[in-house]
Backbone bond lengths (Angstrom), bond angles and torsions (degrees), N, CA, C in turn:
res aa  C-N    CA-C-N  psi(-1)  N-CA   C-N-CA  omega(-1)  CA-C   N-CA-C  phi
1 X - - - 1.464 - - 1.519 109.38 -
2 X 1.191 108.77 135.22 2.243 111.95 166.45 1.380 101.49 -61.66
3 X 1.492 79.31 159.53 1.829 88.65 165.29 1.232 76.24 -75.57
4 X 1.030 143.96 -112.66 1.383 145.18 -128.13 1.250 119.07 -24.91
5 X 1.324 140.21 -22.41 1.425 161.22 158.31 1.765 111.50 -49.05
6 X 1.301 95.04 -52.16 1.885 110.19 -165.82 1.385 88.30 -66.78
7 X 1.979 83.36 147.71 1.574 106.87 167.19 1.691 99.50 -113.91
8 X 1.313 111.12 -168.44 1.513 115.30 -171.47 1.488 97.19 -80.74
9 X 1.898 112.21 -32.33 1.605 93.00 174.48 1.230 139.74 -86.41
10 X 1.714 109.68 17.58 1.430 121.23 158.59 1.569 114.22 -92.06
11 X 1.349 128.78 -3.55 1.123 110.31 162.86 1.667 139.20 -108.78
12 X 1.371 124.75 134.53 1.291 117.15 -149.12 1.680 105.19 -126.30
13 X 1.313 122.27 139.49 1.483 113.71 165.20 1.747 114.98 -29.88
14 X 1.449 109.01 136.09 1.535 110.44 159.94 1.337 103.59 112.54
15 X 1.577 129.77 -176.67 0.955 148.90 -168.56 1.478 130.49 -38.63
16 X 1.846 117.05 -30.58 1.144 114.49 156.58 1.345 128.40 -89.21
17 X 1.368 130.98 -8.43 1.069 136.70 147.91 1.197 121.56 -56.90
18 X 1.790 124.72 -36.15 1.398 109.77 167.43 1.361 126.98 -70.14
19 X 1.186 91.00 -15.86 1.497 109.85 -169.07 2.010 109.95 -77.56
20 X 1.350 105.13 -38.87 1.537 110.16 162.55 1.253 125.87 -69.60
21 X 1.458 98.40 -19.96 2.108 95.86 179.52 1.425 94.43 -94.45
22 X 1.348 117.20 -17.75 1.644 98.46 168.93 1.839 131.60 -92.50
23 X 1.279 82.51 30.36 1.859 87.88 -164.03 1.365 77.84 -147.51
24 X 1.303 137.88 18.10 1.458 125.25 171.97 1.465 110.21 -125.56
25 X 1.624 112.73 126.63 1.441 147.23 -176.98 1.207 118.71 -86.67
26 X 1.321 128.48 82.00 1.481 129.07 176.37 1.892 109.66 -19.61
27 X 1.525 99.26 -69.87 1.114 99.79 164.47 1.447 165.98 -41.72
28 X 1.596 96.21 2.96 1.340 115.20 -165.54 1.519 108.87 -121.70
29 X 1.862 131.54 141.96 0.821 93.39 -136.69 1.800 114.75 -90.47
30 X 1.332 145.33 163.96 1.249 147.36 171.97 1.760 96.66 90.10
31 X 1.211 122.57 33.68 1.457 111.74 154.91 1.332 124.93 -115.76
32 X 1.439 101.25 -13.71 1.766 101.46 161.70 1.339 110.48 -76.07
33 X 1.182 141.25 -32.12 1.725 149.91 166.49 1.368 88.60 -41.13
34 X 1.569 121.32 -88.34 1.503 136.59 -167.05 2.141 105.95 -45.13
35 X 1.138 114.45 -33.95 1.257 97.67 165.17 1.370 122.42 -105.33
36 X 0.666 124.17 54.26 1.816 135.85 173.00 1.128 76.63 -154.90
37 X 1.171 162.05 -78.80 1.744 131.89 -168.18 1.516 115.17 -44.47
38 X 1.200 107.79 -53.32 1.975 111.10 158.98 1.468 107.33 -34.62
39 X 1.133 132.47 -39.37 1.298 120.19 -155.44 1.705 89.19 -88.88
40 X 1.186 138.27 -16.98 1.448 123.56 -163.87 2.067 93.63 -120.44
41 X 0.972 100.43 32.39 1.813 111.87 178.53 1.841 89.52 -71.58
42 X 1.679 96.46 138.61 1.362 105.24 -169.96 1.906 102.22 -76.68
43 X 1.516 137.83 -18.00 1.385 155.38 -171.36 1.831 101.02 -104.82
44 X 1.428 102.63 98.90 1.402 118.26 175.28 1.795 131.46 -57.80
45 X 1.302 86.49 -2.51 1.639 96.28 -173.62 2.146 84.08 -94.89
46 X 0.878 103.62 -27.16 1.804 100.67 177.14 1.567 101.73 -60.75
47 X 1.553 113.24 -70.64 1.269 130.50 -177.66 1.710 107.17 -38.85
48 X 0.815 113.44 -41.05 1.751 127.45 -165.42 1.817 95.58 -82.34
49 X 1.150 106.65 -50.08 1.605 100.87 -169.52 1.754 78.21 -76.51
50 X 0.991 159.94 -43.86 1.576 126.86 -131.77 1.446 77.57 -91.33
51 X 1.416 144.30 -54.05 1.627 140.93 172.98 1.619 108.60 -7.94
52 X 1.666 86.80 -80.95 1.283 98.58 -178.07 1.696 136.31 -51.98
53 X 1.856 112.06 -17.02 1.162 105.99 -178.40 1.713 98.82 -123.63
54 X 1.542 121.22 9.58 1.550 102.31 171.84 1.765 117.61 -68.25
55 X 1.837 100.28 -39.94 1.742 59.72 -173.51 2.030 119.77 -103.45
56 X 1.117 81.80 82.46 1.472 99.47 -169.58 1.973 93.24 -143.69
57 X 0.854 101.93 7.93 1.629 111.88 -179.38 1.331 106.19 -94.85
58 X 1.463 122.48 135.99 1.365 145.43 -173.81 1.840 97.84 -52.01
59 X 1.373 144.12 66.95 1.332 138.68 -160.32 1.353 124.23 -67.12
60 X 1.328 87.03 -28.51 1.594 112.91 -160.00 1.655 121.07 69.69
61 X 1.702 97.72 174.49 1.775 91.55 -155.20 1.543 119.26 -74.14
62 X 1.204 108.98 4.58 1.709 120.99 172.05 1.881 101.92 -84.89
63 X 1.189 112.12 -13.32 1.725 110.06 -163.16 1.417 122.68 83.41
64 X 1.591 124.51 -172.07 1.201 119.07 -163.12 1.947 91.96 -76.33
65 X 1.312 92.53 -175.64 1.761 103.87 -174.88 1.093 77.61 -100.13
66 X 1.727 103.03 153.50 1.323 138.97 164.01 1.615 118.77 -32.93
67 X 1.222 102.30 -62.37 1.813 126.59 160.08 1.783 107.82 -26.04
68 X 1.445 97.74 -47.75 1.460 93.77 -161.84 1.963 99.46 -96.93
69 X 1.039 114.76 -5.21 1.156 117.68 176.50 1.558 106.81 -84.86
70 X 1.067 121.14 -47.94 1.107 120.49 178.44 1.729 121.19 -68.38
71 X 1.219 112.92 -18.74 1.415 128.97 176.69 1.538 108.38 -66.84
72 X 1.463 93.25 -42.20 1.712 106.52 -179.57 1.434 119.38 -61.16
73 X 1.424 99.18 -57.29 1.682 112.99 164.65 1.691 110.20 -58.03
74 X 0.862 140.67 -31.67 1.475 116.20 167.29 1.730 118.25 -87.73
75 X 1.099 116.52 -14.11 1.782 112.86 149.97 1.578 127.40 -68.37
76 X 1.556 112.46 -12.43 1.154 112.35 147.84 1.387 135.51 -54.04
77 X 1.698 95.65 -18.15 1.605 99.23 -170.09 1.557 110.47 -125.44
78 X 1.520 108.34 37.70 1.686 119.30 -151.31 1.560 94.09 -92.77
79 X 1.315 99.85 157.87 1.629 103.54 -177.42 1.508 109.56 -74.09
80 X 1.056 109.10 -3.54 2.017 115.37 -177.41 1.637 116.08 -81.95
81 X 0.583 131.05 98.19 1.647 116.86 -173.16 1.475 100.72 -56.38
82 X 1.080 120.15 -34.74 2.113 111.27 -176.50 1.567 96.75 -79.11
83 X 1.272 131.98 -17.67 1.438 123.95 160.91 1.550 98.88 -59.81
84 X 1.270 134.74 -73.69 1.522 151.37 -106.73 1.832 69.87 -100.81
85 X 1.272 120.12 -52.69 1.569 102.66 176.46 1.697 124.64 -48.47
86 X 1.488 97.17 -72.04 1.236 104.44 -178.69 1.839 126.80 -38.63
87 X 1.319 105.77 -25.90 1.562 120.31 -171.31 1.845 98.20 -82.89
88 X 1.310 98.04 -57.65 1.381 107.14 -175.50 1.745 103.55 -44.24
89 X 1.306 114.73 -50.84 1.692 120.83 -168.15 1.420 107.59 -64.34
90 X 1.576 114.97 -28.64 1.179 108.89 -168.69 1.695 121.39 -82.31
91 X 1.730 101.35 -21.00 1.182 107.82 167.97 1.019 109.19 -87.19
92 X 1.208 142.37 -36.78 1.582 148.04 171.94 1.669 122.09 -58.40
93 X 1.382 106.12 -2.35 1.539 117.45 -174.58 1.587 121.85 -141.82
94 X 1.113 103.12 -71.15 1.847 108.68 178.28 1.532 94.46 -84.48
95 X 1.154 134.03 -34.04 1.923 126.33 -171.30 1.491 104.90 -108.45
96 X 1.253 117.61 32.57 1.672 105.17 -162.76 1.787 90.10 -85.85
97 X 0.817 127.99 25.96 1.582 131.18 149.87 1.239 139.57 -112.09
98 X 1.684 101.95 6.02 1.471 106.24 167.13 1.371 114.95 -107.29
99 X 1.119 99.43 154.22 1.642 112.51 167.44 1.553 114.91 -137.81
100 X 1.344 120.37 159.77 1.170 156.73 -170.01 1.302 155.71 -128.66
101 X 1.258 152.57 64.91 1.388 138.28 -142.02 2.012 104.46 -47.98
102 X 1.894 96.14 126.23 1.497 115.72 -179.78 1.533 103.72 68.29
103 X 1.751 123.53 36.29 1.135 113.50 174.02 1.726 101.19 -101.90
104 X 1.665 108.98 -26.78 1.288 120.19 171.44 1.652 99.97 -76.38
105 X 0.710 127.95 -36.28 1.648 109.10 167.15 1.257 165.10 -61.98
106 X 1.609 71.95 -29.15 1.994 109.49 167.41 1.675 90.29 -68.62
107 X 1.770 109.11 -51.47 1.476 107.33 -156.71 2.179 111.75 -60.86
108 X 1.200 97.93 -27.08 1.514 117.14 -165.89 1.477 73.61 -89.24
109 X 1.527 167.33 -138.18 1.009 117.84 -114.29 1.396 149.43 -78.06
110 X 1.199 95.16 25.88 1.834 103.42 159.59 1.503 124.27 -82.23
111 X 1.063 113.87 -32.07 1.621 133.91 157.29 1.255 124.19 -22.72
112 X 1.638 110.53 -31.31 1.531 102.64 171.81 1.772 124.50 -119.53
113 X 1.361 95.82 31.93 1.595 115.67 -164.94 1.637 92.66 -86.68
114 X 1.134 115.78 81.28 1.758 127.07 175.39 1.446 100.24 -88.04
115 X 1.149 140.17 27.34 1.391 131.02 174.92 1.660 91.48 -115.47
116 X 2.034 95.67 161.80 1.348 127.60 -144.63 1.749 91.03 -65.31
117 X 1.699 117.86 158.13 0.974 150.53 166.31 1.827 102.45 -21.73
118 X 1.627 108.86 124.07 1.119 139.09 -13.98 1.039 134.40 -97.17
119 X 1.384 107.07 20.48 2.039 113.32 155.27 1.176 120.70 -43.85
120 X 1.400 114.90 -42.78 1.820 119.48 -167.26 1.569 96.71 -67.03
121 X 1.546 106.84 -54.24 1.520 99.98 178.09 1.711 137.64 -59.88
122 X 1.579 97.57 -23.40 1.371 97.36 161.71 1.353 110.30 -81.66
123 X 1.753 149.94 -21.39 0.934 140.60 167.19 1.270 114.44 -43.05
124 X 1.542 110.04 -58.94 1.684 121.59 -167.58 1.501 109.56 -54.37
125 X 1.544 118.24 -41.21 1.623 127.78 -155.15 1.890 70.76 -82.15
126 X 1.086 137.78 -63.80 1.806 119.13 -160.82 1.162 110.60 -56.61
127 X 1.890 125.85 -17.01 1.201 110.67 -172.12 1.686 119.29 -89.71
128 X 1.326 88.65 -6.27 2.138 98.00 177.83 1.006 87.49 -101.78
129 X 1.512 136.88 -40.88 1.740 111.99 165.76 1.396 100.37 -35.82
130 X 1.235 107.49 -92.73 1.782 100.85 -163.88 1.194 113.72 -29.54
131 X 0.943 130.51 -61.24 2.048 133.98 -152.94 1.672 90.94 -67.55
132 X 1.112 133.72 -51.68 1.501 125.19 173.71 1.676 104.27 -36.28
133 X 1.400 104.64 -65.29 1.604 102.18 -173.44 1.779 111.23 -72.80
134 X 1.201 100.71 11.13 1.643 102.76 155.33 1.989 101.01 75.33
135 X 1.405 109.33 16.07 1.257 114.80 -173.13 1.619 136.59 -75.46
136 X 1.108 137.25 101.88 1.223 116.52 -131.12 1.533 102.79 -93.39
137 X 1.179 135.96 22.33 1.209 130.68 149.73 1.512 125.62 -70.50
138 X 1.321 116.80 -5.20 1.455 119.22 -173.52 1.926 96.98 -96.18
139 X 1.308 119.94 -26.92 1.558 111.57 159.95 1.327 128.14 -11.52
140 X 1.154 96.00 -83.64 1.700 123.19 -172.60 1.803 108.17 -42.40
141 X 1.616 98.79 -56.60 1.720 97.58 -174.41 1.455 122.74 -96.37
142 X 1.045 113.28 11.51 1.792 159.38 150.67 1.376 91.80 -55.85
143 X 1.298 122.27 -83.16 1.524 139.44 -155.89 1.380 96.41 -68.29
144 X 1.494 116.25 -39.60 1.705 107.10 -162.55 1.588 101.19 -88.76
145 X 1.249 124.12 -24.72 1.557 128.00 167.33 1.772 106.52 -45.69
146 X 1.267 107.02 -62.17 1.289 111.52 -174.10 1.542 120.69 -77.80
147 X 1.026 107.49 -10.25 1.392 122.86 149.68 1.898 122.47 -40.02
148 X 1.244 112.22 -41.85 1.266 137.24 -158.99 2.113 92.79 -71.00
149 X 1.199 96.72 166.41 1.454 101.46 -177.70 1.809 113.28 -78.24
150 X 1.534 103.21 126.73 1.006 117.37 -159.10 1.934 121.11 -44.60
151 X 1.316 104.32 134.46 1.697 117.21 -168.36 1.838 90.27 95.34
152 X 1.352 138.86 -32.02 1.558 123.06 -161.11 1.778 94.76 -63.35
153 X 1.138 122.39 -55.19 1.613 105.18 -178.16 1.407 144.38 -71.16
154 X 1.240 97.80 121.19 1.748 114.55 -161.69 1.836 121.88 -38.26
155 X 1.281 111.72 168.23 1.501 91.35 -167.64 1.848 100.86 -102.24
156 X 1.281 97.47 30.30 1.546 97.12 170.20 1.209 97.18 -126.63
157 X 1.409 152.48 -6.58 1.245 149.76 101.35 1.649 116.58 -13.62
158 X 1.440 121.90 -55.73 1.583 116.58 -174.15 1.171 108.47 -83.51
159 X 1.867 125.18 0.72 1.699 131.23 -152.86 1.951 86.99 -99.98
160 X 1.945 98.48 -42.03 1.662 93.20 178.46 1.233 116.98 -90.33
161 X 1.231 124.89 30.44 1.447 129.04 165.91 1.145 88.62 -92.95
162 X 1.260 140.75 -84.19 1.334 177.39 -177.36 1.405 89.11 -10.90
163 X 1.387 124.02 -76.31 1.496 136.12 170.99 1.342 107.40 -47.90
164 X 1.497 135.81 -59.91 1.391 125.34 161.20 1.450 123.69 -26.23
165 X 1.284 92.20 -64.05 1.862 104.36 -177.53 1.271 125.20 71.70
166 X 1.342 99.76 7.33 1.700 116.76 168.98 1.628 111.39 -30.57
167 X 1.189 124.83 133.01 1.480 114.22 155.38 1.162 129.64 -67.07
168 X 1.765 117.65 -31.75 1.061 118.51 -148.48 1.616 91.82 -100.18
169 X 1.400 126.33 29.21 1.488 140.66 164.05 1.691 124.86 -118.14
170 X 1.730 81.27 15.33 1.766 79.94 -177.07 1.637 115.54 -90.03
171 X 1.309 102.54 -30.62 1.505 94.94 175.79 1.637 121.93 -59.65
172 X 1.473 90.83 -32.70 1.733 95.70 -171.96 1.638 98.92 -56.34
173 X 1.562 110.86 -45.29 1.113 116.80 -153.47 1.782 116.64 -78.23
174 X 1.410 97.58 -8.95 1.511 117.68 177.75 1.332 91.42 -72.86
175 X 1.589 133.94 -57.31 1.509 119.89 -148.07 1.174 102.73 -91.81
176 X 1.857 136.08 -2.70 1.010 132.57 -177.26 1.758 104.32 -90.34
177 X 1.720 116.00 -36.73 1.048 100.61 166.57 1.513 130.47 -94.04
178 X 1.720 116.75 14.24 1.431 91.46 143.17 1.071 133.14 -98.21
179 X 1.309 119.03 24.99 1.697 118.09 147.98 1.294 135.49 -63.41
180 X 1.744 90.45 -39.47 1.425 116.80 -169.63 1.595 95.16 -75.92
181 X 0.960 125.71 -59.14 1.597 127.30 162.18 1.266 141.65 -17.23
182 X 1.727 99.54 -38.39 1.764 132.99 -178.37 1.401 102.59 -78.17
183 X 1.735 115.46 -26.45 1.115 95.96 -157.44 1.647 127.33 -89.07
184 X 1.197 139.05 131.60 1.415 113.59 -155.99 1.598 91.81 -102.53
185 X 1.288 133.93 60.76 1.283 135.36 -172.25 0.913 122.14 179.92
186 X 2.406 103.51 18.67 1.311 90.77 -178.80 1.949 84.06 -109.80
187 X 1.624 95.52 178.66 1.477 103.53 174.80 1.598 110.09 -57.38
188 X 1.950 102.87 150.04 1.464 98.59 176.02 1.432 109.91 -76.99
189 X 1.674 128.19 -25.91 1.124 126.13 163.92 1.229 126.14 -50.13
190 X 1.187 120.19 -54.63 1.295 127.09 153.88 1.816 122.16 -16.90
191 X 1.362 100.88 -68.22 1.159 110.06 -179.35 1.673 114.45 -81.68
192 X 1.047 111.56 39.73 1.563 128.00 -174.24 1.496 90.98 -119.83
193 X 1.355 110.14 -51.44 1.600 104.81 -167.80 1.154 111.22 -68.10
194 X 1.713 113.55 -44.40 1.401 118.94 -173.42 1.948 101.08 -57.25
195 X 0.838 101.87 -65.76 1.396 96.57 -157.58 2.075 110.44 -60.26
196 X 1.397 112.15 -7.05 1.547 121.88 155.35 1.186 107.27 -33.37
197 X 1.991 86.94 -87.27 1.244 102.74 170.82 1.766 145.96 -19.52
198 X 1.640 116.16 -54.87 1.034 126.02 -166.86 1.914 88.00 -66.49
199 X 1.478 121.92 -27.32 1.397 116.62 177.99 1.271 139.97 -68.46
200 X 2.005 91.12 -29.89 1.369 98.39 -173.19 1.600 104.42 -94.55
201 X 1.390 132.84 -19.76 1.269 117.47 156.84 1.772 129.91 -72.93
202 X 1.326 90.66 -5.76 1.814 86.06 171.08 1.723 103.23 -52.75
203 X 1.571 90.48 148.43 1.559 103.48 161.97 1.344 116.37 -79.84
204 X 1.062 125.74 -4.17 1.216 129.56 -158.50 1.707 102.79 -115.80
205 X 1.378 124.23 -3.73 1.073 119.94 157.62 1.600 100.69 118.43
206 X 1.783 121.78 175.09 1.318 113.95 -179.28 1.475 113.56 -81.33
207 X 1.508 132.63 27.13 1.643 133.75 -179.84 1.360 107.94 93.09
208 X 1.307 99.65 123.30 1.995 114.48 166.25 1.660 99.29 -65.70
209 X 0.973 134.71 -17.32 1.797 136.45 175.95 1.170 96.30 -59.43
210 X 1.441 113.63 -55.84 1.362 115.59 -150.33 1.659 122.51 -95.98
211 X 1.593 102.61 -24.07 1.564 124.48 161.01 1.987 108.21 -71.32
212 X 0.883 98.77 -46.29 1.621 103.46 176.70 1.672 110.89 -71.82
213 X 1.047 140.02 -24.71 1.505 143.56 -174.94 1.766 94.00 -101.18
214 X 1.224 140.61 -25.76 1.674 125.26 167.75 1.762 96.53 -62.50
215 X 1.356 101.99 -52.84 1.448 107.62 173.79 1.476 119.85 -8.13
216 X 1.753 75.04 -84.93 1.673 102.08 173.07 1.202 136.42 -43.58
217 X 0.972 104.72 -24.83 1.644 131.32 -167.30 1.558 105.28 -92.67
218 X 1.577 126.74 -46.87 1.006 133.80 -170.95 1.649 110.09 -89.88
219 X 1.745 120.32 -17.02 1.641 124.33 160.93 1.773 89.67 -69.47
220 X 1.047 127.27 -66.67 1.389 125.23 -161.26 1.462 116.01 -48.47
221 X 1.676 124.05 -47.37 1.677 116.52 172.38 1.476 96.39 -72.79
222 X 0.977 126.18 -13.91 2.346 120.68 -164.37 1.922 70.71 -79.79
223 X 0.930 116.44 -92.00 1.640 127.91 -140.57 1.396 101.40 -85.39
224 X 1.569 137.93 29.78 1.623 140.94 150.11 1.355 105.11 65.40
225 X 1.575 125.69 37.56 1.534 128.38 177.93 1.573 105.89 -103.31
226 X 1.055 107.85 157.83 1.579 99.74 169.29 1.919 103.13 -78.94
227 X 1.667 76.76 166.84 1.473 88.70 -160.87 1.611 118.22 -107.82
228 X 1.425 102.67 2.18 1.661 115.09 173.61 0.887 134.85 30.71
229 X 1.473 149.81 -91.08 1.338 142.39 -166.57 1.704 97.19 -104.64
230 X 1.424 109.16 -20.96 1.491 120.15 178.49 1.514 116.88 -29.01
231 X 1.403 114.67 -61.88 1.399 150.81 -172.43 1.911 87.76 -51.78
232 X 1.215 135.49 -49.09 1.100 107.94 -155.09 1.754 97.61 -118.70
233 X 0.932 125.69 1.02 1.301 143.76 131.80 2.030 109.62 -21.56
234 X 1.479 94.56 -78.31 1.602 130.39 168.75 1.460 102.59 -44.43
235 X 1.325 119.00 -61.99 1.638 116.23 175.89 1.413 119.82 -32.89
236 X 1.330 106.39 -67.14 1.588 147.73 -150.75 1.987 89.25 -65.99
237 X 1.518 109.59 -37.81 1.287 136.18 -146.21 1.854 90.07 -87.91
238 X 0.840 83.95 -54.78 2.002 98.00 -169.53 1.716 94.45 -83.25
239 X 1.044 161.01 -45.70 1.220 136.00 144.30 1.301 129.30 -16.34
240 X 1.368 112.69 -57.18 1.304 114.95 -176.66 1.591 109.46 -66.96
241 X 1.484 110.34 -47.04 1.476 99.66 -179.45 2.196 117.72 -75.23
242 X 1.352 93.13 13.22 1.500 99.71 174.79 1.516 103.87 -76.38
243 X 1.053 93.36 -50.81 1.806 116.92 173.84 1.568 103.93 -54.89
244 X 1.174 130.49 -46.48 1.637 125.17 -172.15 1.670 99.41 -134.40
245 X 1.437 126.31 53.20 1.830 86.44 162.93 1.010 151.00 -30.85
246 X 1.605 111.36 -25.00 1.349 124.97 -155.26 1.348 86.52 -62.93
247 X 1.427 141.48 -34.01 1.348 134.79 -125.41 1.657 86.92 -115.55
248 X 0.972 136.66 -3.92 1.614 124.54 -176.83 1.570 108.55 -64.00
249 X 1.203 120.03 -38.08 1.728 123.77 -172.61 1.392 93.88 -61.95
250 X 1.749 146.79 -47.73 1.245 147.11 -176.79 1.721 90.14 -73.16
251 X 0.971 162.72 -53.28 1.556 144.02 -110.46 2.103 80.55 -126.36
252 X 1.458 108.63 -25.81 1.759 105.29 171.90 1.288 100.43 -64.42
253 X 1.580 127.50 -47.65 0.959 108.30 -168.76 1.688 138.33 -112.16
254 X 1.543 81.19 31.08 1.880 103.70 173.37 1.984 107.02 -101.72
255 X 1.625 98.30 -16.26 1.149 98.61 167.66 1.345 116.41 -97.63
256 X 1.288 144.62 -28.00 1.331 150.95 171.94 1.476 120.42 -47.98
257 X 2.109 100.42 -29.66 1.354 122.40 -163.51 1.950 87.45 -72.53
258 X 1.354 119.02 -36.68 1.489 143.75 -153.74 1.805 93.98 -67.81
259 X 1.552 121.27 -53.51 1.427 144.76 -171.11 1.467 112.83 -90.90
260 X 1.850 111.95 29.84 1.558 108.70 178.94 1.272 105.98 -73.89
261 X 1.605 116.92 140.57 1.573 104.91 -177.31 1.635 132.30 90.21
262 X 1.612 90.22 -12.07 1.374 80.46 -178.42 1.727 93.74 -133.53
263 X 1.397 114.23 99.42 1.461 139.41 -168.15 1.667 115.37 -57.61
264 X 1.240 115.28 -36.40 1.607 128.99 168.79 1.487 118.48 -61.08
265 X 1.875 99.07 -53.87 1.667 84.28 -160.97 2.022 90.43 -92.17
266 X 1.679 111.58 15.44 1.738 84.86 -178.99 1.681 100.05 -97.81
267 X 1.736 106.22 -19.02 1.450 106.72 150.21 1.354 134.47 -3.17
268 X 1.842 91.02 -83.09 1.441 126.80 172.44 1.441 112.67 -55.77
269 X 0.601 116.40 -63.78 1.732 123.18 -177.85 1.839 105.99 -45.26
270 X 1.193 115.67 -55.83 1.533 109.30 177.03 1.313 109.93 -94.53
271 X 1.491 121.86 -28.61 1.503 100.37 171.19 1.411 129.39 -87.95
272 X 1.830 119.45 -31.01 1.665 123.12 163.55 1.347 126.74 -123.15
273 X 1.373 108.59 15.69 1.211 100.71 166.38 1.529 124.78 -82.99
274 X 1.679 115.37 156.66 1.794 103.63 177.87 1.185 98.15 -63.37
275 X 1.410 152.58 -55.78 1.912 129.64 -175.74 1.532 105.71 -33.49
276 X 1.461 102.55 -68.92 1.727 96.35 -162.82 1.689 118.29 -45.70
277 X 1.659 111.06 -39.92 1.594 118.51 179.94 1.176 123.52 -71.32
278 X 1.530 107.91 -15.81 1.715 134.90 149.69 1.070 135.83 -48.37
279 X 2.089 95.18 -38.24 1.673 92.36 -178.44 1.609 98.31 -104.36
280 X 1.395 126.49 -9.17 0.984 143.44 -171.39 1.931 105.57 -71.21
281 X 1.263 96.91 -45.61 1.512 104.49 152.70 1.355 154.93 -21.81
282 X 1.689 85.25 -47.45 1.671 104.55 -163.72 1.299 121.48 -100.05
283 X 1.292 126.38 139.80 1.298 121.35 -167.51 1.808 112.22 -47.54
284 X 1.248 105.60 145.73 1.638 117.32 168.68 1.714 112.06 -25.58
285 X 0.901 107.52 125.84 1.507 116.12 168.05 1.593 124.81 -72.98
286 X 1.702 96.38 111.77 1.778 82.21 -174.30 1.620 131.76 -38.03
């Protein structure tokens, strides 16, 4: 059968449903119809998987259609909480670069869903939604998360600090990650973000270690030297901006300040280095 054929009562939780979102082409015609009808399927485990696998869909180079953006934003606000999760993560993770009119709004009222598991978790996934889109309503319950006794706030809680980059959230965020630090049982990924984090809210900036070793790194591919401790400098460096892209266009050009004078490796740095194709990436700057 086409998608274009299917009604909502041919589709069912499980294996052929994955099997249609994986053989289905935004681009082709009557499958954006068929998924924005997915999104209003009366069985929430449908609604929840189409969340979870639209933006992972072939979109093409314009992005998803409007239709399907907006489909997304009202599963933010679905009566399912594993809907209201799944939607929230997807903008908060694989789409945390789109926006929408009332997509920050749907996300701001999930923000205050303090009741038991899995409300809290859809709270947390809306609040790095927000802080990605730089929104300043996610502050406040940001601040009061980390508020909580040290290690209690989640690391998608410490991911929208991190993305915030507030200063005035670094202390909190110091005593929450030396818990997270203590723990010999938490993930090492985990503790990748945390310790971003504790960088990108310094006032003092993301580290001269770590601004001085892109440096390094970018004289070493310009002028054919090895690149030594550079390389993990660069690691340490690109973590943190996993945690905040927004911030690579400032951190290009605290390292560029590092390469005055030397015409090859500032070359490199904006024309082949991963920072420059990083910032080269990111949507237009207002």
């Amino acid at each position: 059968m086409r998608a274009a054929d299917l009604t909502l009562a041919d589709v069912a939780p499980g294996r052929q449903l994955e099997a249609l979102l994986r053989s289905l082409r935004p681009t082709t015609p009557g499958a954006v119809d068929l998924l924005v009808a997915l999104a209003a399927h009366p069985h929430p485990a449908v609604r929840a998987t189409l969340a979870q696998r639209l933006p992972l869909l072939p979109h093409g180079p314009t992005g998803p259609a409007p239709s399907l953006v907006e489909a997304l934003t009202r599963l933010i606000s679905d009566d399912s909480a594993a809907v209201r999760e799944a939607a929230c993560f997807a903008v908060a993770t694989a789409w945390r670069d789109l926006d929408a009119p009332g997509l920050c709004d749907a996300l701001a009222a999930r923000v205050d869903e303090f009741t038991p598991e899995p409300d809290l978790e859809v709270r947390d996934e809306a609040l790095l939604a927000l802080a990605h889109r730089g929104d300043a309503r996610a502050l406040p319950p940001v601040r009061a998360a980390l508020e909580q006794a040290p290690g209690a706030a989640s690391r998608l809680v410490l991911e929208a600090a991190g993305a915030l980059g507030a200063s005035e959230l670094h202390e909190l965020v110091r005593a929450q990650a030396e818990a997270w630090l203590a723990d010999e049982e938490a993930d090492p990924a985990d503790l990748d973000v945390v310790e971003a984090v504790v960088r990108l809210t310094d006032p003092d900036g993301v580290g001269d270690d770590l601004l001085d070793g892109a440096a390094d790194l970018s004289r070493a591919r310009a002028h054919g030297r090895s690149a030594g401790c550079a390389v993990a400098a660069w690691e340490q460096l690109d973590a943190v901006l996993d945690v905040a892209p927004r911030r690579a266009r400032q951190v290009l050009e605290r390292v560029a300040e590092r390469l005055a004078g030397d015409l090859a490796a500032l070359e490199h740095l904006r024309r082949r280095s991963a920072l420059g194709q990083l910032v080269a990436s990111l949507p237009a700057a207002p």
